[in-house]
Backbone as CSV, one residue per row, in Angstrom:
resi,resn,N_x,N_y,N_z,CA_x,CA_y,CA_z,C_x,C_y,C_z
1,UNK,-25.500,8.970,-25.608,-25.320,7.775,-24.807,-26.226,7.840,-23.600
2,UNK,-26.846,6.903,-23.350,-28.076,6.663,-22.171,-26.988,5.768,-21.128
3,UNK,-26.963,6.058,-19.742,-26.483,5.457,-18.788,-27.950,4.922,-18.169
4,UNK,-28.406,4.097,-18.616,-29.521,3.068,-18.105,-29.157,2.184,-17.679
5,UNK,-29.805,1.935,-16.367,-29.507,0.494,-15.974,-30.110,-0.565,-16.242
6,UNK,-29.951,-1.581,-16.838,-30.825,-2.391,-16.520,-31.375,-3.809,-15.836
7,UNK,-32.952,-3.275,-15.519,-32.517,-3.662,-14.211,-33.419,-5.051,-14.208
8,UNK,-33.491,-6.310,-15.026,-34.096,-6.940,-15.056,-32.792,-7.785,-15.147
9,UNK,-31.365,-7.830,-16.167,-30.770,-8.334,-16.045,-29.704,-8.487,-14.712
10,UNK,-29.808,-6.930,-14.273,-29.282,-7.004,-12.972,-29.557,-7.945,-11.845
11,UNK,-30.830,-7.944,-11.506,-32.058,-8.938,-11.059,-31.532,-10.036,-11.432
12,UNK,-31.552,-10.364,-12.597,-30.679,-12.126,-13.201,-29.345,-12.114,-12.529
13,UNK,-28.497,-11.149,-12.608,-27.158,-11.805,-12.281,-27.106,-11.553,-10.443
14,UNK,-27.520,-10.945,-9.689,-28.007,-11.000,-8.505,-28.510,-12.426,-7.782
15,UNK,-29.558,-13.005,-8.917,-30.140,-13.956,-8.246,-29.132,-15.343,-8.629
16,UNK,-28.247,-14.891,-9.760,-27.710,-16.031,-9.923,-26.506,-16.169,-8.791
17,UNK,-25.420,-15.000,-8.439,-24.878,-15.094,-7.647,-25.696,-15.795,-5.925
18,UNK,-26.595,-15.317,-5.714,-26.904,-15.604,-4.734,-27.099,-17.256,-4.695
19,UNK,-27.411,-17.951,-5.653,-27.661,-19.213,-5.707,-26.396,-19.732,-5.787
20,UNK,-25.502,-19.230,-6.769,-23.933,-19.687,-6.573,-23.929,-20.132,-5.145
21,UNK,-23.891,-18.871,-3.990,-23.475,-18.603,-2.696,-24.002,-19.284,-2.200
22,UNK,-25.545,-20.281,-2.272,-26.074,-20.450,-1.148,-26.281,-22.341,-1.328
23,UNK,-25.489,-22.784,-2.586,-24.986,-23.749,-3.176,-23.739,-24.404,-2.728
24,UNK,-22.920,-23.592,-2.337,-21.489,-23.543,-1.160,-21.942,-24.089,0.060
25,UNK,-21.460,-25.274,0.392,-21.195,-25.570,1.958,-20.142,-25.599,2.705
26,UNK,-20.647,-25.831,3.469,-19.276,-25.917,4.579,-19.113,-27.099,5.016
27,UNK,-17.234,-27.574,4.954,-17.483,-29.211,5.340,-17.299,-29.583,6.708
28,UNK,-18.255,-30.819,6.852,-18.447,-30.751,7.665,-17.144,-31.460,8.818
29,UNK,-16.116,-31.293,8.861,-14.849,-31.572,9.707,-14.567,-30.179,9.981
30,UNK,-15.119,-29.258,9.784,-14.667,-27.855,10.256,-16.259,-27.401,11.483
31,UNK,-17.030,-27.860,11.450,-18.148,-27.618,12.376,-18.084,-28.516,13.475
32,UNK,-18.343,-27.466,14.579,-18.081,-28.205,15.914,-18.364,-27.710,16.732
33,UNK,-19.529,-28.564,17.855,-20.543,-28.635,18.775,-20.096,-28.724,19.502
34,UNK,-18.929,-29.324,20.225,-18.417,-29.412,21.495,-17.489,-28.403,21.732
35,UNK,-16.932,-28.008,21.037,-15.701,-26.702,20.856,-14.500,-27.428,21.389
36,UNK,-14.721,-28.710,22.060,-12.864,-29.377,22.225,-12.090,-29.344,20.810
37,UNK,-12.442,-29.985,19.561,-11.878,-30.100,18.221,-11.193,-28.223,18.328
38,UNK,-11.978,-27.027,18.380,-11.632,-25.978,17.942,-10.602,-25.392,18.808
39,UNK,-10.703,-26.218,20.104,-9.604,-25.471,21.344,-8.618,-26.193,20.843
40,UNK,-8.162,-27.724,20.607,-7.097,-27.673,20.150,-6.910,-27.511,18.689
41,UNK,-7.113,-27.006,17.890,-6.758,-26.092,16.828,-6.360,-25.137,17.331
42,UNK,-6.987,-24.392,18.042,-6.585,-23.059,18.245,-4.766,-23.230,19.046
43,UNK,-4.847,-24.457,19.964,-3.328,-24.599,20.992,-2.400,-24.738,19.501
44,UNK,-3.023,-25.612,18.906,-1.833,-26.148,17.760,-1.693,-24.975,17.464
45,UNK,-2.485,-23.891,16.467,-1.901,-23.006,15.985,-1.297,-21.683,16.413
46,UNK,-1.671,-21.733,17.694,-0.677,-20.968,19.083,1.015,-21.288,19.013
47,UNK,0.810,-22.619,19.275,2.146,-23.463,19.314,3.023,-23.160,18.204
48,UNK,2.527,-23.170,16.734,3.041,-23.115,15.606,3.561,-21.574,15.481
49,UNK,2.444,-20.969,15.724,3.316,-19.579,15.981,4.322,-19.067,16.490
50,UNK,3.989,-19.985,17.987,5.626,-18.907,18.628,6.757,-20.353,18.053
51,UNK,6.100,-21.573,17.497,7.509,-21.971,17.091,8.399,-21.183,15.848
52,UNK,7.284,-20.509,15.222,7.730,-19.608,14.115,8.590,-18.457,14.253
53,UNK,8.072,-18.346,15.548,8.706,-16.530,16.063,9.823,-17.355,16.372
54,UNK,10.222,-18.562,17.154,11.603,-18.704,17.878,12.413,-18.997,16.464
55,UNK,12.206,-19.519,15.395,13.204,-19.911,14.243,13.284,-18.350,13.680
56,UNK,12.549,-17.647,13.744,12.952,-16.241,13.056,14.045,-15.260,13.777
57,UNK,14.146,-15.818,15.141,15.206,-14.993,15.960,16.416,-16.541,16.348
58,UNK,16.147,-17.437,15.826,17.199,-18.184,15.603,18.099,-17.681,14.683
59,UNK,17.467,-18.051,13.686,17.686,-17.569,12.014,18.438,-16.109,12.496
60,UNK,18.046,-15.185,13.041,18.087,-13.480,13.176,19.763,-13.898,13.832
61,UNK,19.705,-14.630,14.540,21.082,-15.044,15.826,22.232,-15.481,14.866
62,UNK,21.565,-16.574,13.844,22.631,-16.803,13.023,23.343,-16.146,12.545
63,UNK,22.159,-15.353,11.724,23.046,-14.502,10.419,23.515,-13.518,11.281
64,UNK,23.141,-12.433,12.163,24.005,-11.998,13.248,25.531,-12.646,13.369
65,UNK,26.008,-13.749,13.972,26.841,-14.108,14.522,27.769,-14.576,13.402
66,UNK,27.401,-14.592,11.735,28.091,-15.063,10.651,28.570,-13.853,10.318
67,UNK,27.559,-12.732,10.536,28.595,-11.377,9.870,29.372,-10.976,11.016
68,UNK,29.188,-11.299,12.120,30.589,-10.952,13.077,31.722,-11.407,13.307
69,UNK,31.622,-12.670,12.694,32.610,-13.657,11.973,33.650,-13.002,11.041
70,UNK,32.753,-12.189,10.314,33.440,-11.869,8.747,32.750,-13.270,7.988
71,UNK,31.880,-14.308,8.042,31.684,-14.979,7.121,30.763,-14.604,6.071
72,UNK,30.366,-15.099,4.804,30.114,-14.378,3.880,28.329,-14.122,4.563
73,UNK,28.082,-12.810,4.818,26.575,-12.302,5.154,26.686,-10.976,4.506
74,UNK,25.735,-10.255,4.016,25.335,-9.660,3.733,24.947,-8.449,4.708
75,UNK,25.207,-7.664,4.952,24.879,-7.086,5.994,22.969,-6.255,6.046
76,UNK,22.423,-6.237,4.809,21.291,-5.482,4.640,20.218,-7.075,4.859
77,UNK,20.908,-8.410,4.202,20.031,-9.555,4.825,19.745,-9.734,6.041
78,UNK,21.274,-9.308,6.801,20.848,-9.519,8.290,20.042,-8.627,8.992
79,UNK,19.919,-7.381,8.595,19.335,-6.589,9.247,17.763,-6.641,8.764
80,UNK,17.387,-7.232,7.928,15.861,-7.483,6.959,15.645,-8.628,8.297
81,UNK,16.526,-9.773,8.394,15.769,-10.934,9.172,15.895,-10.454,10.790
82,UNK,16.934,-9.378,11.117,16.505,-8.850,12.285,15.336,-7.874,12.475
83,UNK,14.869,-7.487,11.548,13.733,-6.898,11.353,12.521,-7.810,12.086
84,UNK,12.493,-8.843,11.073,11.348,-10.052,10.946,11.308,-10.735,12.078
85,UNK,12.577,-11.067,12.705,12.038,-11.314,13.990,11.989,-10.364,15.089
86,UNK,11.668,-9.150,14.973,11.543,-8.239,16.275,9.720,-7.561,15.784
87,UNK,10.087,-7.575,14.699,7.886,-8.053,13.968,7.304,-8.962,14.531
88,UNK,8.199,-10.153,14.403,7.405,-11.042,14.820,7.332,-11.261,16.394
89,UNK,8.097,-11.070,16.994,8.054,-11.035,18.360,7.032,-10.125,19.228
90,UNK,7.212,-9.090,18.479,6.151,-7.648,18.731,4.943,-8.320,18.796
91,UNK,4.731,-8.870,17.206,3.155,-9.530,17.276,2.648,-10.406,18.313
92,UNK,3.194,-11.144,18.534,3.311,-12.348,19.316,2.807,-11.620,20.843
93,UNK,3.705,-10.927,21.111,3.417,-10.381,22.437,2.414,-9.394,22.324
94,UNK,1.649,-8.843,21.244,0.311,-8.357,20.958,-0.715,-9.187,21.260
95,UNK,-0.649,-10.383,20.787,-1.649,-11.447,20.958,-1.633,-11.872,21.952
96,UNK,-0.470,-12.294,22.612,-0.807,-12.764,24.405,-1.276,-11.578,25.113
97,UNK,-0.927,-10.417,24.768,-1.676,-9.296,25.816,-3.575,-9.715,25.483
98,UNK,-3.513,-9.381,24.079,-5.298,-9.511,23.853,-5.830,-10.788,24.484
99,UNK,-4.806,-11.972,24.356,-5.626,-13.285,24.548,-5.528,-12.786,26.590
100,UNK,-4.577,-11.920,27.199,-4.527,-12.106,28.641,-6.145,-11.229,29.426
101,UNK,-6.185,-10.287,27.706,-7.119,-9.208,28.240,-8.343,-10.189,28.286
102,UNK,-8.554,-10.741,26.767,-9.765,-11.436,26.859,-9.884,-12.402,28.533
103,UNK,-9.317,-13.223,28.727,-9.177,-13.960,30.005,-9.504,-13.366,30.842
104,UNK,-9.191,-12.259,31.476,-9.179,-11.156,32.174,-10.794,-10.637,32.256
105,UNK,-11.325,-10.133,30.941,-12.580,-10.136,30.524,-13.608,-10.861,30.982
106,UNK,-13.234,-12.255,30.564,-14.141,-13.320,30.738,-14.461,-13.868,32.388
107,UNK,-13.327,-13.603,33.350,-12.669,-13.973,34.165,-13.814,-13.232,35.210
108,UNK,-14.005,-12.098,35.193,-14.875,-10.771,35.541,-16.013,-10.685,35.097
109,UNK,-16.471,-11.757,34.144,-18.163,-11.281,33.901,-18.790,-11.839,35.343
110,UNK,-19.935,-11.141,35.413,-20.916,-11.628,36.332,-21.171,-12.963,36.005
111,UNK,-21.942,-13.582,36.911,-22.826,-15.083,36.627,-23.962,-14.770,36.616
C-alpha cells in the first residue's frame, strides 16, 4: 500500500472550497458604518440577558418555596434550577466586571 498524496486533486478540492467560501456573503442588515444599529443590539441583548438571569432565580425562588411547602417538587429539580441560576448570575456578573474593565480601559487611553 502507497500512502501518496495526491496532490493535483487536493489542489481541486482546495480551490473548490475556497470558491464555495468566497461565494458566501454577508447580508447586508448585519453591516454597519455608524455603529448606532450595533450599540443597540448589543443594549437589547444585554437586556435580554439579565432578563434571563432574573426568570432563572425567579423560577429557582419558586421551586424553592414549593418544596418548603411540601408541594409536589422534586428536590434534585430544585437544586439543578438552583444551580442554573447561581451560573447564571456568576456569569452575568463576569461580564459586567469585563464590560466595567473594558470602560475603565478605554476611559484611560491617552488622546
Amino acid at each position: 500500500m502507497s500512502n501518496q498524496i495526491d496532490t493535483q486533486n487536493l489542489m481541486l478540492q482546495m480551490r473548490s472550497l475556497a470558491a464555495e467560501a468566497a461565494s458566501k456573503t454577508v447580508p447586508v442588515e448585519k453591516i454597519d458604518t455608524t455603529g448606532v444599529q450595533s450599540s443597540e443590539s448589543f443594549s437589547s441583548l444585554l437586556s435580554k440577558s439579565i432578563d434571563e438571569v432574573a426568570k432563572q432565580q425567579n423560577k429557582s425562588s419558586e421551586m424553592k418555596s414549593a418544596f418548603e411547602k411540601g408541594e409536589d417538587a422534586d428536590l434534585t429539580e430544585v437544586m439543578i434550577q438552583a444551580q442554573k441560576a447561581s451560573l447564571s448570575f456568576q456569569a452575568m456578573t463576569q461580564v459586567r466586571n469585563k464590560l466595567v474593565e473594558a470602560y475603565r480601559d478605554i476611559k484611560n487611553m491617552p488622546i
